[in-house]
C-alpha positions in Angstrom: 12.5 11.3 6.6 14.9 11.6 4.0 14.2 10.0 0.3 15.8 10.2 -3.0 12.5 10.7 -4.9 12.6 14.2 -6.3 8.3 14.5 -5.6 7.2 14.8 -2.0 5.2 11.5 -1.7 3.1 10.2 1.8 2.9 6.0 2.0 0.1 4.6 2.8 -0.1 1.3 4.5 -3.5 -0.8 4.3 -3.0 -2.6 7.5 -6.3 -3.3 8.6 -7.2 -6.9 7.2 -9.5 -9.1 9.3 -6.9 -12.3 8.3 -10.1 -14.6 8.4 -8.1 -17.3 6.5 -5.5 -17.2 9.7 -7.9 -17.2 12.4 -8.6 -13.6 12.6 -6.6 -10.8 13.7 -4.3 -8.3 11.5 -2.4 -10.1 8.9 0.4 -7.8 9.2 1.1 -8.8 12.6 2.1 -12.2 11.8 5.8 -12.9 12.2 8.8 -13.9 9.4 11.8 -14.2 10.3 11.3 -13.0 13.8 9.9 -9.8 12.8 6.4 -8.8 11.9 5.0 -8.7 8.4 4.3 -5.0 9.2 8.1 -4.5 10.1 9.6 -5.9 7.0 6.7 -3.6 5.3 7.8 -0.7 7.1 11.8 -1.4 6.6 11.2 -1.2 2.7 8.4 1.3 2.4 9.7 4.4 4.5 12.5 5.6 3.2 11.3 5.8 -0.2 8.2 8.4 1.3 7.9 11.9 3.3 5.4 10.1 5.4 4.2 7.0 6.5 1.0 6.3 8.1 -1.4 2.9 8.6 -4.4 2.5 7.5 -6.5 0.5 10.2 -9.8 0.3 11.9 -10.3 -0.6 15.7 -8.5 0.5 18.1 -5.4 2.3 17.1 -3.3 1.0 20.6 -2.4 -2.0 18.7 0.2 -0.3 16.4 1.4 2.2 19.2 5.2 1.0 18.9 5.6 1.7 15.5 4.8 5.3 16.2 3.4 6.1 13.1 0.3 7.7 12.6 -3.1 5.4 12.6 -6.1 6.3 10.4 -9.2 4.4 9.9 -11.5 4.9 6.6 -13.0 8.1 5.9 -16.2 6.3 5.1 -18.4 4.0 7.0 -19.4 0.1 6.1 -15.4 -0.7 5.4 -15.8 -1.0 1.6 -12.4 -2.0 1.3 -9.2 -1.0 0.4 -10.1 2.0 -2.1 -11.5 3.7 1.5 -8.0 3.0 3.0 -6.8 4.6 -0.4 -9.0 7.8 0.2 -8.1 7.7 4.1 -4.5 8.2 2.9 -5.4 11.1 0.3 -7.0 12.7 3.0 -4.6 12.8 5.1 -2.3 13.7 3.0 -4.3 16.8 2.1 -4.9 17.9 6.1 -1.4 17.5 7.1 1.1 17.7 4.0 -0.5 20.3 2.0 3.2 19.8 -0.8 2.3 16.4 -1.3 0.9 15.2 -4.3 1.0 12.2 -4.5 -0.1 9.1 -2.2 1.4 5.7 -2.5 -0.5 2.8 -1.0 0.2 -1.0 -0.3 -0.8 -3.8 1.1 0.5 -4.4 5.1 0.9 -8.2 4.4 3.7 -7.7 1.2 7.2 -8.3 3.1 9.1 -8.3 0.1 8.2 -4.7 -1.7 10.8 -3.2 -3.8 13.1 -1.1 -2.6 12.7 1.6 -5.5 9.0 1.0 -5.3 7.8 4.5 -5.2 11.2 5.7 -8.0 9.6 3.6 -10.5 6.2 4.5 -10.3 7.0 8.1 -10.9 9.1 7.2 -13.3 6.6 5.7 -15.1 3.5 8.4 -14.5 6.0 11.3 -15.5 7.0 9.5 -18.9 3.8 8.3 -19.4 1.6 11.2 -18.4 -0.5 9.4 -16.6 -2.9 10.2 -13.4 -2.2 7.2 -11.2 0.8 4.1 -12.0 0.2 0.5 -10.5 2.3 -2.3 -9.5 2.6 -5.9 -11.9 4.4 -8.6 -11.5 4.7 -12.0 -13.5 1.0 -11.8 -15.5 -0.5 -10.0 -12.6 -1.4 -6.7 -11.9 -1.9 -5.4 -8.1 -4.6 -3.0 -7.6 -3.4 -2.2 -3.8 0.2 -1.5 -4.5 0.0 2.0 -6.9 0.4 5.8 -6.8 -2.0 8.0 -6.1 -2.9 11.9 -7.4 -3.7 13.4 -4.2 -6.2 15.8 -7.0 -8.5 12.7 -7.4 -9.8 12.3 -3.8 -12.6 13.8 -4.3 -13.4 11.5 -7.1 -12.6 9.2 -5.1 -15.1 9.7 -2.2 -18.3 10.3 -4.9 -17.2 6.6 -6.1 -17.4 5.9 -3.0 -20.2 7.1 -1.3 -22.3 7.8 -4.5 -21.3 5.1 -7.2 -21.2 2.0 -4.7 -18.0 1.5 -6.7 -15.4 -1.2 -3.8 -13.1 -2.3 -7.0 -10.3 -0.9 -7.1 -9.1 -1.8 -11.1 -13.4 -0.7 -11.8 -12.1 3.1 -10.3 -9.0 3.2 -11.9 -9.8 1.9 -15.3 -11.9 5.4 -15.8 -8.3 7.1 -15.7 -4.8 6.9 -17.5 -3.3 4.4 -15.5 0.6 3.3 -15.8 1.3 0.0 -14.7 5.5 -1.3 -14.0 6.3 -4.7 -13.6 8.7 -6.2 -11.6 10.5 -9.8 -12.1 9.5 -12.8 -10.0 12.9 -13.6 -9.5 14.2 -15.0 -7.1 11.1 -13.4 -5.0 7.9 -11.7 -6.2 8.0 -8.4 -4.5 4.5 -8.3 -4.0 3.9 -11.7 -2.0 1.2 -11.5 0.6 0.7 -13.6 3.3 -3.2 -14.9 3.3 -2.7 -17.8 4.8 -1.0 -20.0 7.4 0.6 -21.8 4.7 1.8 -18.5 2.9 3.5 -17.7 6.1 5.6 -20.7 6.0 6.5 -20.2 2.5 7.4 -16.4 3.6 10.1 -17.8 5.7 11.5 -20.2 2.7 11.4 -16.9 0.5 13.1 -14.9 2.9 15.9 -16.6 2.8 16.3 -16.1 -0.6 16.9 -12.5 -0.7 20.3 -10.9 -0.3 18.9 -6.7 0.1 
């Protein structure tokens, strides 16, 4: 899977939400533009990464044509998307033993940057830093960041030990970079919640010419 980052880096989609404010179901599964949310997600995301894999629980069949690997959490209760996080280090660790680093995001952002993963190293390697997250307009997104493959142990004593399920109450104990992106003429990080949000996917869509 070729990639112009110059640091062997696995992607790690969190596909797995339970879309209760659509009815139920996986959120990424939803359609814009014809195409599934997990589609667009996959269009942006892979060729900036080694590796891709999803992150979802239940029965794996339901991804089967995107023929990418499908992990559930590594720890039991689903305690959110820091277990997805540590799902993806783990894997990363079994099966590309060179990677360091694990990016993760959210499976219902359509729009993600296209030099997503380029920036956050960018800004980890200039700023020293053990993990860089996504920000946009005054927000900051906790899902969408980069990931030391070195801290997954950390990780899991959170976890399983701490009770910790923020994601920005785990991170905050490290040196974190964050890069923002403009809102103009789409935020990149735009998730789809609800049936209204998928309707104002398709308007957005429209509005981008990559």
């Amino acid at each position: 899977m070729p990639t112009d980052n110059p640091v062997t880096t696995i992607g790690i989609v969190l596909a797995g939400g339970l879309a209760r404010r659509m009815g139920g179901g996986d959120k990424p599964m939803r359609s814009i533009g014809g195409r599934t949310i997990l589609d667009h997600v996959i269009e942006r995301l892979e060729p900036q990464c080694e590796g891709l894999v999803l992150n979802a629980n239940g029965d794996p069949a339901r991804f089967a044509r995107f023929a990418l690997p499908v992990i559930p959490d590594t720890v039991e209760d689903y305690p959110g998307p820091l277990a997805g996080v540590l799902a993806g280090l783990d894997w990363a660790a079994a099966n590309r033993p060179g990677a360091e680093w694990v990016v993760s995001v959210a499976g219902d952002c359509p729009f993600l940057p296209r030099d997503l993963v380029a920036r956050l190293h960018e800004a980890q390697a200039a700023e020293d830093t053990q993990l860089a997250v996504a920000a946009s307009g005054e927000r900051t997104h906790p899902v969408i960041g980069l990931w030391s493959v070195d801290l997954r142990e950390e990780l899991r004593h959170a976890l399983l030990r701490e009770g910790i399920r923020k994601i920005d109450r785990w991170t905050a104990r490290y040196r974190l970079a964050t890069v923002c992106w403009p809102t103009e003429p789409v935020d990149p990080f735009f998730n789809a919640n609800t049936v209204e949000d998928l309707a104002e996917a398709e308007r957005l869509a429209g509005l981008l010419v990559d």
